[in-house]
N, C-alpha and C positions, 0 to 999 in steps of 0.2 A: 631242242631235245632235252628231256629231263635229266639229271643227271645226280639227285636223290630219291630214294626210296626209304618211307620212314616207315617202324613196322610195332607195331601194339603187340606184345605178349601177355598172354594169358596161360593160366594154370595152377592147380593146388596151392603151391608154394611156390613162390618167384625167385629166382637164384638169387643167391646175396652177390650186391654190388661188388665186395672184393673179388669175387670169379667171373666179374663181367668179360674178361676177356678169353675164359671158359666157352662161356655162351656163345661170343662172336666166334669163335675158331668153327664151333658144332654150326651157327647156322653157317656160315661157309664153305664147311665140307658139305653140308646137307645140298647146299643152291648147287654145289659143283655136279655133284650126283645127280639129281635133276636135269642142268645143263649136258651132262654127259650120255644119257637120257636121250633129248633133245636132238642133240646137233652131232654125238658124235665123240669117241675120243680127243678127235685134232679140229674139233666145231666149235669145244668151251669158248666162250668168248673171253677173250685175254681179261676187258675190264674186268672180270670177276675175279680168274686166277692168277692174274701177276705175270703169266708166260703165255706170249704167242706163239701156239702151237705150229702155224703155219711157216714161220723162220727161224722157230725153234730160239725164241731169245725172249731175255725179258723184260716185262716195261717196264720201263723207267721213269725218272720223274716221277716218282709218286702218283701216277696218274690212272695207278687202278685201284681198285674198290677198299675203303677205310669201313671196315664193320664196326659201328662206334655203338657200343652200350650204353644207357644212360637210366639215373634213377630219378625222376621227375617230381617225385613226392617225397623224397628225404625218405624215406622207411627202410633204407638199406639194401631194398631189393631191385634189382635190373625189372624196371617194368617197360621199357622201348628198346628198339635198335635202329639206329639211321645209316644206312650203307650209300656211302656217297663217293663217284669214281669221275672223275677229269672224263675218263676216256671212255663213258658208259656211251653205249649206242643200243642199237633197237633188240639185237639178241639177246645182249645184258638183262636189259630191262623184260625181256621176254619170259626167259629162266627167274627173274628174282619175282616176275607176279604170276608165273603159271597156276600157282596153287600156294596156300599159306606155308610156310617155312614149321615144318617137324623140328622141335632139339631135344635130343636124348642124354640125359646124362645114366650113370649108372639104377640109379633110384627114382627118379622123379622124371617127367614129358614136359614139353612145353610147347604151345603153339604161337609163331609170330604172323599175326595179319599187316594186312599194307593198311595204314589210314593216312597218307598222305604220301603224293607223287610230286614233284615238281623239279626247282632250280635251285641249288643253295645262295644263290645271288638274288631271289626275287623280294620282294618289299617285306612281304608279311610270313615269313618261317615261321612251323609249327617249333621250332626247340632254339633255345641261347647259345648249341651249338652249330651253331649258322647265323649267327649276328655278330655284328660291327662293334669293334672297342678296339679301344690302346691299353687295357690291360687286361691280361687274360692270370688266369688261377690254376693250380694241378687239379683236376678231379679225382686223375689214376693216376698210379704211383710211375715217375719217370726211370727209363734202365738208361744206363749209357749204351751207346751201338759200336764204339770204339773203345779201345783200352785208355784209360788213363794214364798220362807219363806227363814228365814236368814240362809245363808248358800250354799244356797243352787239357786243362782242367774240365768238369762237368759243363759250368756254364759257358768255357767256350766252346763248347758239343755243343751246344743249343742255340748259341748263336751264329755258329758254322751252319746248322741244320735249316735256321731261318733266312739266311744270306739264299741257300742252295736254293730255295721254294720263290723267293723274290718277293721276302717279305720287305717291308720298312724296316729300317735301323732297331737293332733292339736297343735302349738306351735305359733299361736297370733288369738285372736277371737277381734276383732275389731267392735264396734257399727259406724253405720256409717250414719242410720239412723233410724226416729222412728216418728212415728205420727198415719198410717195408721189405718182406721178403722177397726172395725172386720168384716169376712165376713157376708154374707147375703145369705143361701141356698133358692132351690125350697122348701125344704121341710119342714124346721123347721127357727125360725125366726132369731138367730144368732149365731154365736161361744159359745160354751159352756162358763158360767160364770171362769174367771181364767185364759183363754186364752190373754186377755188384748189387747193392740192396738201394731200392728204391729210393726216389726224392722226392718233394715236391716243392715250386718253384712259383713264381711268383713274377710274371713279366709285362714289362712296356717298351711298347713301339713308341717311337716318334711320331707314327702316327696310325688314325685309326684301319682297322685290318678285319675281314671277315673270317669267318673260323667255314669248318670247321680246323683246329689244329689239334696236330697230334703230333709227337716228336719223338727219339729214339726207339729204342729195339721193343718190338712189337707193336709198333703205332698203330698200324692196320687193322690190328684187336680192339683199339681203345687205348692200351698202356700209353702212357706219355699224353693225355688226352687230358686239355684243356680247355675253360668255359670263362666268360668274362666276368671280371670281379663285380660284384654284387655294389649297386648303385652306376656305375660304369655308363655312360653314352658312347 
């Protein structure tokens, strides 16, 4: 069963990279709509929305759908999205190819077509966010998901986060950068207080790891979303 979908956008102007995680929320709510469409208020299929409707709980393990943005050609603009779910099964996949994915923002449209379907584990990935390395880079700016108190610091947020997934040892978490503000949703007005201003980070495994990753609050968007360091096997 496939368990990525990678999706080509097109459009006037392509949203800038810094609201990549803009973009994912909007095709998200847009696939949910659809699915809801489809199958039903309590039909969404969990892998898209995070909560199975049918026990009223929700998944866990990270194992539903990562809306990951990405800008391919350096130019600052979101021109792909790869939505990738542990738990994706044939509704999933149903809803996310029924027809190309609509995103609206207040001024501008955008269309995401599917141009690749597959496994993030297969040989030949269309993006580096699905390949093999022991060190991986920030793309998007990292939030903590916890509060910070003594002890209990940023970077061991992130290697707490990679123990939980069943990663290899992280054996150097490198600050690399740090300013970034906190996001800004459609829906509510910013990062939950505690989240604080963005990082980016710099890490190796013991040994090599397939991505895609992504790590603290809002990962699922993209935020916390890492690519393997340039030169890297």
């Amino acid at each position: 069963m496939p368990d990525c979908v990678r999706f080509r956008l097109t459009g006037d102007r392509l949203p800038a990279a810094r609201v990549g995680y803009q973009v994912a929320e909007r095709a998200r709510r847009a696939t949910l709509g659809r699915a809801r469409l489809m199958y039903g208020p309590r039909g969404i299929p969990a892998a898209l929305s995070g909560h199975d409707a049918q026990i009223d709980a929700p998944v866990t393990e990270h194992r539903h759908a990562f809306w990951l943005p990405e800008d391919t050609d350096g130019d600052g603009r979101i021109d792909h999205l790869t939505v990738y779910a542990r738990a994706m099964d044939g509704t999933a996949l149903a809803a996310l190819l029924a027809a190309d994915i609509a995103i609206y923002s207040r001024r501008e449209y955008w269309r995401a077509a599917s141009d690749w379907i597959g496994r993030h584990d297969e040989p030949d990935v269309p993006t580096s966010l699905l390949e093999v390395a022991d060190e991986w880079v920030s793309i998007a700016p990292y939030y903590r998901p916890w509060h910070a108190k003594r002890g209990f610091s940023q970077d061991d947020m992130i290697r707490r986060e990679c123990a939980a997934r069943g990663l290899p040892p992280v054996t150097e978490v490198e600050l690399i950068g740090h300013g970034a503000s906190p996001p800004r949703w459609r829906w509510r007005e910013s990062a939950p207080k505690g989240s604080g201003r963005g990082t980016a980070w710099r890490l190796v495994f013991e040994a090599p790891v397939r991505g895609p990753l992504a790590f603290g609050y809002g990962c699922h968007f993209g935020l916390g979303l890492f690519a393997p360091e340039q030169g890297d096997a």
